[in-house]
C-alpha positions as CSV (number, residue, x, y, z in Angstrom):
1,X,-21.0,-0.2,-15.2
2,X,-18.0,-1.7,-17.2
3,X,-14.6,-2.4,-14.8
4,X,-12.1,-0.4,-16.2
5,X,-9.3,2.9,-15.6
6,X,-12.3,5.2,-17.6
7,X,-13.6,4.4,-14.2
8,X,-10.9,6.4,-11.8
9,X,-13.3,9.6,-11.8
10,X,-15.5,7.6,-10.2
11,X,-13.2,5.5,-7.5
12,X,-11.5,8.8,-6.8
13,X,-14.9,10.4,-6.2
14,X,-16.1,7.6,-3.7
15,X,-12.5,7.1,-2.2
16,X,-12.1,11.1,-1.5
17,X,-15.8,11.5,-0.1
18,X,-14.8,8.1,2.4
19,X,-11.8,9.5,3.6
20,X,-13.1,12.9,3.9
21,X,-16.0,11.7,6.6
22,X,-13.5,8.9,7.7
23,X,-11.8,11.6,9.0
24,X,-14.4,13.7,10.2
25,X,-16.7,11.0,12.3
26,X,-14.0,7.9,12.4
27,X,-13.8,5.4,9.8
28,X,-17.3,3.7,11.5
29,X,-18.6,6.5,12.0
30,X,-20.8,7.0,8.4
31,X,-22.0,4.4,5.5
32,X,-21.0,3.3,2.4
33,X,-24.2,4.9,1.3
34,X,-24.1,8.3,3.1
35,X,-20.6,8.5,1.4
36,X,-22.1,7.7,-2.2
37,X,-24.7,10.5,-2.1
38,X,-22.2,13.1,-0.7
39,X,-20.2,12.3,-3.7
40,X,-23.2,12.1,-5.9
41,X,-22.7,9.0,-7.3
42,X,-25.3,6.5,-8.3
43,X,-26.1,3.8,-5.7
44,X,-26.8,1.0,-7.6
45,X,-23.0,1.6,-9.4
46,X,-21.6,2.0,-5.9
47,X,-23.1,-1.5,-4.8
48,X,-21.6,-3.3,-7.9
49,X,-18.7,-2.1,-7.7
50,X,-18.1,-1.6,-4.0
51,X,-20.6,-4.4,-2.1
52,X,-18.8,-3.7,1.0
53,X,-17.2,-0.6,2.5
54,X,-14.1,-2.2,2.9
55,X,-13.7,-2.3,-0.6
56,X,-12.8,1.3,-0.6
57,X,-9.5,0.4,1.2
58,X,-8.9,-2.0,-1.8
59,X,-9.3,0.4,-4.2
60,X,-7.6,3.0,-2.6
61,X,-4.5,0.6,-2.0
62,X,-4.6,-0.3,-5.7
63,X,-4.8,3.3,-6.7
64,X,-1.5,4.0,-4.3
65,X,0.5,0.8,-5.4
66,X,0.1,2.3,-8.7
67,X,1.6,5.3,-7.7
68,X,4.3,3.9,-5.7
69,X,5.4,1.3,-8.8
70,X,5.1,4.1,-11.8
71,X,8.0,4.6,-13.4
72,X,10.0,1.9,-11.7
73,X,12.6,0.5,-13.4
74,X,15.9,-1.0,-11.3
75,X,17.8,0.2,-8.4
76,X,21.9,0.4,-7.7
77,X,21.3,-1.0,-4.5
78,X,18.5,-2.9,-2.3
79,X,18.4,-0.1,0.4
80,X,18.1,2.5,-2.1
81,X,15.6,0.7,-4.0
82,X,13.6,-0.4,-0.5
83,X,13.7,3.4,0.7
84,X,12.5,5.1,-2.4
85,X,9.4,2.4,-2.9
86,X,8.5,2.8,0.7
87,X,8.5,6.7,0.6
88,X,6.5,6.6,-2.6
89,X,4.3,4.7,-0.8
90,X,3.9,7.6,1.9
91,X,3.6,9.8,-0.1
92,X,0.7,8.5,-1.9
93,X,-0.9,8.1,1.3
94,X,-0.8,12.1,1.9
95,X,-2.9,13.0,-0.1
96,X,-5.6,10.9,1.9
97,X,-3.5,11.6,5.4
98,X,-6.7,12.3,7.8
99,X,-8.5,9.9,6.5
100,X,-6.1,6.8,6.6
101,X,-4.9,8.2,10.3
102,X,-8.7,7.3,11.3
103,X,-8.5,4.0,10.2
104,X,-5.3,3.2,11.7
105,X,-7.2,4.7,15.0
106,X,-10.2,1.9,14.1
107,X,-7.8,-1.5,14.0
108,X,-7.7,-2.0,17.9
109,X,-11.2,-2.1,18.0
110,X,-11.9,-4.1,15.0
111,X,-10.4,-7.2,14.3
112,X,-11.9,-8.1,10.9
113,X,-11.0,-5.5,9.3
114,X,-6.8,-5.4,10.6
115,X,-6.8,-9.1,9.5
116,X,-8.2,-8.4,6.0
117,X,-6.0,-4.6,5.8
118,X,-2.9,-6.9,6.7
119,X,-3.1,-9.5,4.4
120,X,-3.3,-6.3,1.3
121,X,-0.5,-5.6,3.2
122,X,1.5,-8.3,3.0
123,X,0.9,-8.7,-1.1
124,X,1.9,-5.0,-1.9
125,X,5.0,-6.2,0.6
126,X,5.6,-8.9,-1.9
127,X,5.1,-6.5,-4.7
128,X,8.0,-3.7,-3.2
129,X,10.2,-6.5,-2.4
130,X,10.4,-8.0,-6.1
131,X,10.8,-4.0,-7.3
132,X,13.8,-3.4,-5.1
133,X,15.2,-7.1,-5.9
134,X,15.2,-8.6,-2.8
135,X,15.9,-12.1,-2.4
136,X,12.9,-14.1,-1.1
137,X,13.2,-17.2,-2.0
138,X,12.7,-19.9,0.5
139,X,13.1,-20.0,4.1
140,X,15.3,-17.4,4.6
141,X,13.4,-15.3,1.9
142,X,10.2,-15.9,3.9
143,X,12.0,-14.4,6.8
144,X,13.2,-11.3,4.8
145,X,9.7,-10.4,4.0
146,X,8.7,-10.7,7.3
147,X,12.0,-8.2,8.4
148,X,10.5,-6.1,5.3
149,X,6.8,-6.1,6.5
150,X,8.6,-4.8,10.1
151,X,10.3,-1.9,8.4
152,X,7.0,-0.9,7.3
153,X,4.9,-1.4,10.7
154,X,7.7,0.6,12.2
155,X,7.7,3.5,9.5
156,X,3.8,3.7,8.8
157,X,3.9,4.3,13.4
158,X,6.4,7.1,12.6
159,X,4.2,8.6,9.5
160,X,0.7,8.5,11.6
161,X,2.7,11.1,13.8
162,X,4.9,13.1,11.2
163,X,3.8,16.6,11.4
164,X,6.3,17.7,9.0
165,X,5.8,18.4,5.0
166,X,8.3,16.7,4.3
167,X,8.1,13.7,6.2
168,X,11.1,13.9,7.5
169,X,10.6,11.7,10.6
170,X,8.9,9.1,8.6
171,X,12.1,9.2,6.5
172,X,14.7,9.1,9.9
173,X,12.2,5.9,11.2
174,X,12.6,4.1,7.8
175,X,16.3,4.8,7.1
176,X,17.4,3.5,10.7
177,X,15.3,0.4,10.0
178,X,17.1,-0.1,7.2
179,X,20.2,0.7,8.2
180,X,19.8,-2.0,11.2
181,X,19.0,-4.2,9.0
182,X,21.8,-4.1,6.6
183,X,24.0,-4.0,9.5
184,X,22.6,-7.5,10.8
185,X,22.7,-8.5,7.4
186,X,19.1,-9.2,7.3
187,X,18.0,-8.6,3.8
188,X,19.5,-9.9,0.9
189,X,19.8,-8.8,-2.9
190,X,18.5,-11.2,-5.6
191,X,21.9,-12.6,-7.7
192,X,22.3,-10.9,-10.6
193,X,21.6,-13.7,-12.6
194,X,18.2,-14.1,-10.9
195,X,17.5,-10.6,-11.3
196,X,18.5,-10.7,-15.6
197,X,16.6,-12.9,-16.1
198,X,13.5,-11.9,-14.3
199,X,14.0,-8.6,-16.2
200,X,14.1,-10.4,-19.3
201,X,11.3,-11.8,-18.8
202,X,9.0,-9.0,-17.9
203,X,10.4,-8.1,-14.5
204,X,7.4,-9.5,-11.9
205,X,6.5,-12.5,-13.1
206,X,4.6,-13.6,-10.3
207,X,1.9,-11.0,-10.2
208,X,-0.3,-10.1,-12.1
209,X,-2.6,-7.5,-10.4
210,X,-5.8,-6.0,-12.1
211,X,-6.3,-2.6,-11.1
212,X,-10.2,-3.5,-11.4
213,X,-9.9,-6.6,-9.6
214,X,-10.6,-6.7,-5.4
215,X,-8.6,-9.9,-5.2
216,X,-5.2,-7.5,-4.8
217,X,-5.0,-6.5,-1.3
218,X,-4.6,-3.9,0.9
């Protein structure tokens, strides 16, 4: 079947199903397959276009990133810009709460698949970072992202045991993270030269993610 968004029915079929007995038997405890005929999907389809079942974490990442970035345009300040992306991010991840919470509870036990979920990570870090305008060049930059990818570690802890609607305890983690942060004058904004220019030219020039391509990461 052709790669492309007439194809979200599908994912979100496939993605809802996984999470659904992800979250009933444990994210190892059923089969790309089993999940495939629940959602009554075709399995030849489903092996194209997810050969493994770790795929569906891509996918699902993709299909978050592009709900945390819609509508994103520029921020008055790197905190504010940093907060919002990250809560957009959370709440995205709602809507697939039990589900997710069972893979978290999975990473302990297997390796593989926290090294291959962190390095997704750590490219939709990159992507939040060059949306709020932070300032990542070089060394110091590389240790900004880092500070960044902690803020997120510390927040996603706080959002696996938010049992509020709101999420107000995921939103108290992340805004003291940030606020320590600022105060140790960790994270710094890209000059507004930097940042004119990079809007001129398109605003993230150094990505360009495929929403049908696996190669984006969780």
């Amino acid at each position: 079947m052709p790669f492309n968004e007439s194809n979200l029915s599908f994912d979100t079929a496939l993605i809802e199903m996984a999470m659904q007995l992800a979250s009933e038997r444990g994210w190892h405890g059923f089969t790309l397959v089993e999940a495939a005929l629940k959602a009554d999907l075709p399995l030849e389809d489903v092996k194209i276009r997810y050969p493994f079942k770790s795929f569906i974490l891509l996918r699902l990442n993709n299909m978050v990133d592009k709900a945390m970035l819609c509508g994103t345009t520029s921020y008055p300040s790197l905190k504010e810009g940093l907060f919002d992306l990250f809560m957009r991010r959370f709440d995205a991840f709602q809507d697939y709460r039990d589900g997710l919470r069972a893979v978290m509870r999975a990473l302990p036990q297997d390796p593989a698949l926290a090294v291959f979920l962190s390095t997704a990570t750590l490219n939709t870090i990159k992507w939040i970072a060059d949306a709020a305008g932070l300032d990542r060049h070089g060394l110091r930059g590389i240790m900004r992202l880092q500070a960044l990818l902690a803020i997120w570690t510390h927040a996603l802890r706080a959002w696996e045991k938010d049992a509020t609607a709101e999420l107000s305890e995921t939103m108290k983690a992340l805004d003291e993270a940030l606020n320590k942060t600022e105060r140790f004058r960790i994270l710094k904004s890209i000059p507004d030269e930097r940042l004119s220019s990079s809007h001129k030219s398109g605003g993230l020039p150094d990505y360009k993610q495929n929403e049908d391509s696996f190669t984006s990461e969780f």
